[in-house]
MIVEXVEX-560671 format. One line per 2 residues: number of its first residue (from 1); their letters; for each residue y, x, z of C-alpha. Coordinates in nm, 2 decimals. Each point is the difference from the previous one (the first is absolute). Layout:
NUM = a = Y:X:Z ~ ...
//
This chain:
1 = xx = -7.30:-10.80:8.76 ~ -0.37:0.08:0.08
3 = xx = -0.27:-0.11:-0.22 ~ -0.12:-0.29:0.24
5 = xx = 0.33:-0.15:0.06 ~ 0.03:-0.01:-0.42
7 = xx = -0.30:-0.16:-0.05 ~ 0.05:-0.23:0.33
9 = xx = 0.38:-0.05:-0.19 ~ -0.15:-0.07:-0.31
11 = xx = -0.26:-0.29:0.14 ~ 0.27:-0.17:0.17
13 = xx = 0.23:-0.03:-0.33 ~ -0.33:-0.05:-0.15
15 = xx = -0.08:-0.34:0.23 ~ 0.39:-0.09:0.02
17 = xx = -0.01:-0.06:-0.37 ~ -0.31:-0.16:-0.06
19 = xx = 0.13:-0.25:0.29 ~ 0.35:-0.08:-0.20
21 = xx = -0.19:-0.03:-0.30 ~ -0.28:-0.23:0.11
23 = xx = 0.30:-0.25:0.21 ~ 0.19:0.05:-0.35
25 = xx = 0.31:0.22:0.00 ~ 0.26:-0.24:-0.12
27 = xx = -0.10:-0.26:0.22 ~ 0.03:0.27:0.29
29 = xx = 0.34:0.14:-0.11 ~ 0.15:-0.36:-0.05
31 = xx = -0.12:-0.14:0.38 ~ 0.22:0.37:0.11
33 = xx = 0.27:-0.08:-0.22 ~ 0.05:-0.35:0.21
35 = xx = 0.11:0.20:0.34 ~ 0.26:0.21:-0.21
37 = xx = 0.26:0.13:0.25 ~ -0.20:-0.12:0.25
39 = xx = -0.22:0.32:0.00 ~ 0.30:0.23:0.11
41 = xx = 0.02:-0.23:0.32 ~ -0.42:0.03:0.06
43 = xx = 0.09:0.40:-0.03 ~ 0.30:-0.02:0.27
45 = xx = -0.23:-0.23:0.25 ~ -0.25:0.30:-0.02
47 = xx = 0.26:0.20:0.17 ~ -0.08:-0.19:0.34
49 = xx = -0.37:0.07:0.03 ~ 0.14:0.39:-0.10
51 = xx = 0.23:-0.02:0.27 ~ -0.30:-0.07:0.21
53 = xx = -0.22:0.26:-0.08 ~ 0.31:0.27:0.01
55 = xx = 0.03:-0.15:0.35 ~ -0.30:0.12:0.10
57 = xx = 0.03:0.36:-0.18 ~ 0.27:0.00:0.21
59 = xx = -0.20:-0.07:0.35 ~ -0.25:0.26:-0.07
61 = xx = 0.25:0.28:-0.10 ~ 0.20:-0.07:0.27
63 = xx = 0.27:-0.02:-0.18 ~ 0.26:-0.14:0.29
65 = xx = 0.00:0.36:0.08 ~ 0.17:0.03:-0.32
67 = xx = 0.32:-0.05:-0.20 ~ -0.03:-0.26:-0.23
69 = xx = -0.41:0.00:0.05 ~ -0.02:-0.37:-0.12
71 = xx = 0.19:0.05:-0.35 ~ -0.23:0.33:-0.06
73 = xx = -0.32:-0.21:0.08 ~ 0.14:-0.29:-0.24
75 = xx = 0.02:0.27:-0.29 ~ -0.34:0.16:0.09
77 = xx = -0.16:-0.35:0.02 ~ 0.19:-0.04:-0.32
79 = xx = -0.09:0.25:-0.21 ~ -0.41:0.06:0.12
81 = xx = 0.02:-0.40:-0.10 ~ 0.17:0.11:-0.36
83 = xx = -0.29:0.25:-0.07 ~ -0.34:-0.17:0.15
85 = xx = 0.14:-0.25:-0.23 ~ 0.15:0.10:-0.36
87 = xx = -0.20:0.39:0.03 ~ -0.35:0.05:-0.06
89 = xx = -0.04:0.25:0.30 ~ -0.24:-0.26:0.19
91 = xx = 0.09:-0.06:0.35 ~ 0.07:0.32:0.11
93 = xx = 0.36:0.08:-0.23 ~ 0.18:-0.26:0.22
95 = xx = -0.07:0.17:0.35 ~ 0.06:0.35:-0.14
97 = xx = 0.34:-0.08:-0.10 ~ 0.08:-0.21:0.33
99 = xx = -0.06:0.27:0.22 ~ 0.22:0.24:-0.22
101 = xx = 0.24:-0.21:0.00 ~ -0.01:-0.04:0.43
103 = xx = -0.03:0.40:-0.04 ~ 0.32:0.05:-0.23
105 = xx = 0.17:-0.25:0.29 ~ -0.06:0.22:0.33
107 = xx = -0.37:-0.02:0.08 ~ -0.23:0.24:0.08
109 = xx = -0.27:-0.02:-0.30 ~ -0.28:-0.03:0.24
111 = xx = 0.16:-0.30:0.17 ~ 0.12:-0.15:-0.33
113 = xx = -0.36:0.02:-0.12 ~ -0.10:-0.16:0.31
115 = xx = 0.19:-0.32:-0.01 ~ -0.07:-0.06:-0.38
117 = xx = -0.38:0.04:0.07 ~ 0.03:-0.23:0.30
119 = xx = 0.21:-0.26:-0.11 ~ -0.19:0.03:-0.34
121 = xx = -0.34:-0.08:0.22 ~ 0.21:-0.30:0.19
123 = xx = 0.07:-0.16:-0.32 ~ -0.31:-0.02:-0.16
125 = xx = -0.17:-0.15:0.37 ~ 0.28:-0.24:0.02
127 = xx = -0.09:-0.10:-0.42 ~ -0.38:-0.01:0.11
129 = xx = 0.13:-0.26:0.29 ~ 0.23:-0.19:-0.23
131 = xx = -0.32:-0.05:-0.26 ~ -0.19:-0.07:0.29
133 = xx = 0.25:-0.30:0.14 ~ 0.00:-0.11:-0.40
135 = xx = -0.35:-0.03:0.00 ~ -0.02:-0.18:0.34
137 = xx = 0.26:-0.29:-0.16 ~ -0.21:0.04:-0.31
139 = xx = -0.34:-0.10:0.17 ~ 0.18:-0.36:0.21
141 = xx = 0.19:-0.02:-0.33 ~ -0.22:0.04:-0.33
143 = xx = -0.33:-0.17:-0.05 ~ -0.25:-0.03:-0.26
145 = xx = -0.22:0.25:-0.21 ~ 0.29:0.17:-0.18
147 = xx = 0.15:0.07:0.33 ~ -0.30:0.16:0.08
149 = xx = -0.03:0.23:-0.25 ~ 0.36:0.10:0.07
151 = xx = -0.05:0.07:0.35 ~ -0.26:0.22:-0.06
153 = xx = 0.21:0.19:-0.25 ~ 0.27:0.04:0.25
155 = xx = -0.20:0.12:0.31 ~ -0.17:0.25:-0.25
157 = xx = 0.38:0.12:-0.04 ~ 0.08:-0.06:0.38
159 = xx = -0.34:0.24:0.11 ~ 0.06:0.25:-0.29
161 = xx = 0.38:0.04:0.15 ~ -0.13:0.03:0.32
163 = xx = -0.23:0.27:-0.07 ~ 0.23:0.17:-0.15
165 = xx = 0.28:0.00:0.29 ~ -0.28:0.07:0.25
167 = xx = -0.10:0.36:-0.15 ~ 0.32:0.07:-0.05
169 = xx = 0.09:-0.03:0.39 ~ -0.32:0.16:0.06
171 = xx = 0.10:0.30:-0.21 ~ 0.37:0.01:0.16
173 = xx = -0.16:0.01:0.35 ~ -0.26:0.31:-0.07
175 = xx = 0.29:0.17:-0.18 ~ 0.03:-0.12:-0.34
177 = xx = 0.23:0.29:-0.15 ~ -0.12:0.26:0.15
179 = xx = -0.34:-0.05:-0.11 ~ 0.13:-0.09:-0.37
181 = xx = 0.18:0.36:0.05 ~ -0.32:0.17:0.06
183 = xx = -0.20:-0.16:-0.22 ~ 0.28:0.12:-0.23
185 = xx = -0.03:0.33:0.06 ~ -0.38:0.01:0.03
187 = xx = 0.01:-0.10:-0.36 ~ 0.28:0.20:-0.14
189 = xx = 0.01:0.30:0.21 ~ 0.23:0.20:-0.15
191 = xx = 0.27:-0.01:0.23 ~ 0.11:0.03:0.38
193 = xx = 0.01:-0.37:0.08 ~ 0.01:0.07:0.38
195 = xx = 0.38:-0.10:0.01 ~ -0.06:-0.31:-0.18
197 = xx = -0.30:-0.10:0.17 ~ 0.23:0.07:0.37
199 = xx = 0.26:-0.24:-0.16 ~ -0.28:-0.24:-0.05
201 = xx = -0.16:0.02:0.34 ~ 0.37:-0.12:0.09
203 = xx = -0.04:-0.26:-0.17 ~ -0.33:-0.15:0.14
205 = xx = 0.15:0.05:0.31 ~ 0.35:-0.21:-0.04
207 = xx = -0.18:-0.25:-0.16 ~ -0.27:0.02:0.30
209 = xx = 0.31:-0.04:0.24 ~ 0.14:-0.28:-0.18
211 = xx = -0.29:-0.24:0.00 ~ -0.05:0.11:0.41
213 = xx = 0.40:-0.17:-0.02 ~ -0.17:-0.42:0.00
215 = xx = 0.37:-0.14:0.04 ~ 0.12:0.13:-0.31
217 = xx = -0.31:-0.09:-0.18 ~ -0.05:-0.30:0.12
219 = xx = 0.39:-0.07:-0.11 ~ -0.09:0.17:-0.38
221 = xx = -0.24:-0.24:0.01 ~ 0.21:-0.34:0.08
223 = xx = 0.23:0.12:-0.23 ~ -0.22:0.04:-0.31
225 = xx = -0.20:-0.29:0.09 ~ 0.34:-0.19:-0.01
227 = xx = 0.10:0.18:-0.31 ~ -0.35:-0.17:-0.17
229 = xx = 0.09:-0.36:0.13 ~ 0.35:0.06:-0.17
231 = xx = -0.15:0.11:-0.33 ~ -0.16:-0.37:-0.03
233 = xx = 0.38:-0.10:-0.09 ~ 0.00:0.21:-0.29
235 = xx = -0.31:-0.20:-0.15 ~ 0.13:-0.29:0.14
237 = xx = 0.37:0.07:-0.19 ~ -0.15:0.13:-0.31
239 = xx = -0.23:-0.34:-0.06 ~ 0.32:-0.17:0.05
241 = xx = 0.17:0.22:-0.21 ~ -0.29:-0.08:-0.32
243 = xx = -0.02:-0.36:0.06 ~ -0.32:-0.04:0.15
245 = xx = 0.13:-0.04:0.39 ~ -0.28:0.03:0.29
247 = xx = -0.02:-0.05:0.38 ~ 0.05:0.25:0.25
249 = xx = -0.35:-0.01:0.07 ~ -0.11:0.06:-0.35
251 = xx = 0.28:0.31:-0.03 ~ -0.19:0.10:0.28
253 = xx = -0.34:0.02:-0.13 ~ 0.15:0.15:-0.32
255 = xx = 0.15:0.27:0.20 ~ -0.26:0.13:0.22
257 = xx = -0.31:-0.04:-0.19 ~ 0.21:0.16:-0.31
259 = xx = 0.10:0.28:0.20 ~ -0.34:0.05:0.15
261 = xx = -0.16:0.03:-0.39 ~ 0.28:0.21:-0.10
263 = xx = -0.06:0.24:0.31 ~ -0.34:0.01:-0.02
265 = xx = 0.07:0.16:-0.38 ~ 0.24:0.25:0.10
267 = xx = -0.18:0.29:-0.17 ~ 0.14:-0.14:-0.35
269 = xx = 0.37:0.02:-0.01 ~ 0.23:-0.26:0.03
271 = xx = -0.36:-0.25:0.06 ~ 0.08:-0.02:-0.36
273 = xx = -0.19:-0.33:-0.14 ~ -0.14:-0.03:0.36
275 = xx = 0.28:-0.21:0.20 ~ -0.04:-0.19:-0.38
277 = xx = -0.35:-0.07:0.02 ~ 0.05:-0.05:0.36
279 = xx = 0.23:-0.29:-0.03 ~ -0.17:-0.12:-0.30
281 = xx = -0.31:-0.09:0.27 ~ 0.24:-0.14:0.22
283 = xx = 0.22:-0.20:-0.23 ~ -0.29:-0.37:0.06
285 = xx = 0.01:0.00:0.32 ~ 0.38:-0.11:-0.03
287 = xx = 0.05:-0.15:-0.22 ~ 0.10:0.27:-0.25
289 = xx = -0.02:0.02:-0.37 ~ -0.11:0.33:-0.13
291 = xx = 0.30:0.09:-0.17 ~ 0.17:-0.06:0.27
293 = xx = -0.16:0.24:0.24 ~ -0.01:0.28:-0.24
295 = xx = 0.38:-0.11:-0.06 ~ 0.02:0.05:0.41
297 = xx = -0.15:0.35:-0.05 ~ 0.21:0.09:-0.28
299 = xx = 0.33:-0.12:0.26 ~ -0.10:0.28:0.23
301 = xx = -0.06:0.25:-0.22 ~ 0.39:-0.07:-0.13
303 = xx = 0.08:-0.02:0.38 ~ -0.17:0.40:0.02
305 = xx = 0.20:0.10:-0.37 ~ 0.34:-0.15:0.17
307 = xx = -0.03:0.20:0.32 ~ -0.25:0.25:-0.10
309 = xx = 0.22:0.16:-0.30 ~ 0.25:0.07:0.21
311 = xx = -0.19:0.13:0.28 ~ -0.15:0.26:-0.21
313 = xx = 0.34:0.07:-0.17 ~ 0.16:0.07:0.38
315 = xx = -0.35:0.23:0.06 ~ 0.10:0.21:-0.28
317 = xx = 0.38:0.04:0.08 ~ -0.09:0.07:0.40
319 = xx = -0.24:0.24:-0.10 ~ 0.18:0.19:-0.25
321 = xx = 0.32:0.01:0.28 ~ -0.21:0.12:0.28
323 = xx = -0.14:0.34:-0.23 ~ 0.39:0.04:-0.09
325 = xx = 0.08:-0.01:0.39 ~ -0.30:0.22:0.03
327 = xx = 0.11:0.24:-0.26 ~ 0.37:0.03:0.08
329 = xx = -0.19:0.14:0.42 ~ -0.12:0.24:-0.14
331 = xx = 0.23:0.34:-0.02 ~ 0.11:0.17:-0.30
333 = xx = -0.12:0.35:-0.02 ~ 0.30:0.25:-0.07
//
């Protein structure tokens, strides 16, 4: 772990407590208690909105060309999910590990790389669309000057998102890893990095010919979009799961402008104490007593340890079985 993503770790455990604390940690634990088993059924409802997002893995890989091309997208949505969640590699351990794992399955790295850095760029426009559509509902919806205040912290979120997704498409279309390659080398220097920087240039250029491909994106796109609209049953199913039940409309706003606070802090891993604080500010304009959204927060999180644990646990086990399979190619010297 780099220095900045421990320190970055360290404020979000940092703000996660002082939230618990300052709500009151009993009164927290016993408004989770009250959903009981019903936590294991928020965690399998998650599996739909993954489902979508595999789906559209599976678009931009082209993975009908493919044996069993939807199952290996479900486990790479899977397990990038498990480690941009419960890992404190940031954003970036999730995609590494998804296009390994399309590697390991039959694709060309270059093209593997290609889809994950795609589809990873769909979903993160099709979130910025979703907060958008929240925060349209929001404006007929709320009123008053709390409401206000709210908005303003939610567009904040919405343009610091944006930002963020627009450089990185910039990058991608001037030839993001190649120039990260050179800029590498020009630093280091102590190597020849010409074969790596050629595997790179690949790279830009699958990824180049993938966005020219609008079908397929503009599928990605439906589908993640969808796969957003889905996730507002999770909120909606864990409210009803802690006793404090809300309208679709409210699981909505929940959902989109939670995501889009959460997103907007994906340098700090996990949004640890974030996507708490996030739905702390959110929590009066339903309706929603305090312990009760951190309670919310605290459902998801279990919902990431149910499915994440076991992500990571398969990660290790497919690794370590593709080095074996890699070890028993190559030939014994007599």
């Amino acid at each position: 772990m780099t220095r900045a993503a421990l320190i970055l770790l360290s404020v979000g455990v940092a703000l996660f407590i002082a939230l618990l604390a300052w709500q009151g940690f009993g009164s927290v634990a016993s408004t989770l208690m009250v959903a009981g088993w019903g936590l294991v059924l928020v965690a399998a409802f998650h599996l739909l909105p993954l489902l979508l997002d595999a789906g559209t893995i599976f678009i931009l890989s082209d993975g009908k060309r493919r044996r069993h091309g939807f199952r290996v997208a479900i486990l790479a949505r899977w397990t990038g999910e498990s480690v941009n969640s419960l890992l404190p590699a940031g954003q970036i351990g999730g995609p590494v590990l998804m296009v390994r794992h399309l590697a390991h399955h039959g694709m060309r790295m270059r093209d593997a790389a290609a889809a994950i850095t795609v589809s990873t760029t769909v979903q993160a426009v099709s979130q910025i669309g979703f907060a958008l559509f929240g925060l349209a509902i929001f404006a007929v919806y709320a009123t008053g000057g709390e409401s206000q205040n709210v908005r303003k912290a939610a567009m904040i979120a919405v343009v610091v998102l944006a930002l963020c997704m627009a450089a990185f498409y910039l990058a991608q279309r001037r030839g993001l890893f190649g120039r990260v390659l050179r800029l590498a080398s020009s630093i280091l220097g102590k190597r020849d990095w010409s074969g790596l920087t050629a595997h790179a240039d690949a790279i830009d250029v699958a990824v180049r010919q993938l966005y020219s491909e609008r079908r397929r994106i503009v599928a990605g796109f439906c589908l993640s979009f969808t796969g957003w609209l889905v996730g507002t049953g999770e909120v909606w199913l864990a409210l009803h799961f802690l006793g404090h039940p809300v309208g679709w409309l409210d699981a909505l706003l929940l959902e989109s402008i939670g995501q889009a606070i959460r997103g907007a802090a994906f340098a700090i891993p996990g949004s640890l104490g974030v996507q708490e604080g996030g739905y702390l500010l959110l929590a009066p304009l339903v309706g929603l007593p305090s312990e009760a959204a951190l309670a919310l927060s605290l459902a998801k999180r279990a919902r990431e340890l149910v499915l994440g644990v076991p992500g990571i646990l398969y990660v290790h086990l497919s690794e370590r079985n593709w080095q074996r399979r890699q070890a028993s190619r190559i030939p014994v010297a007599d």
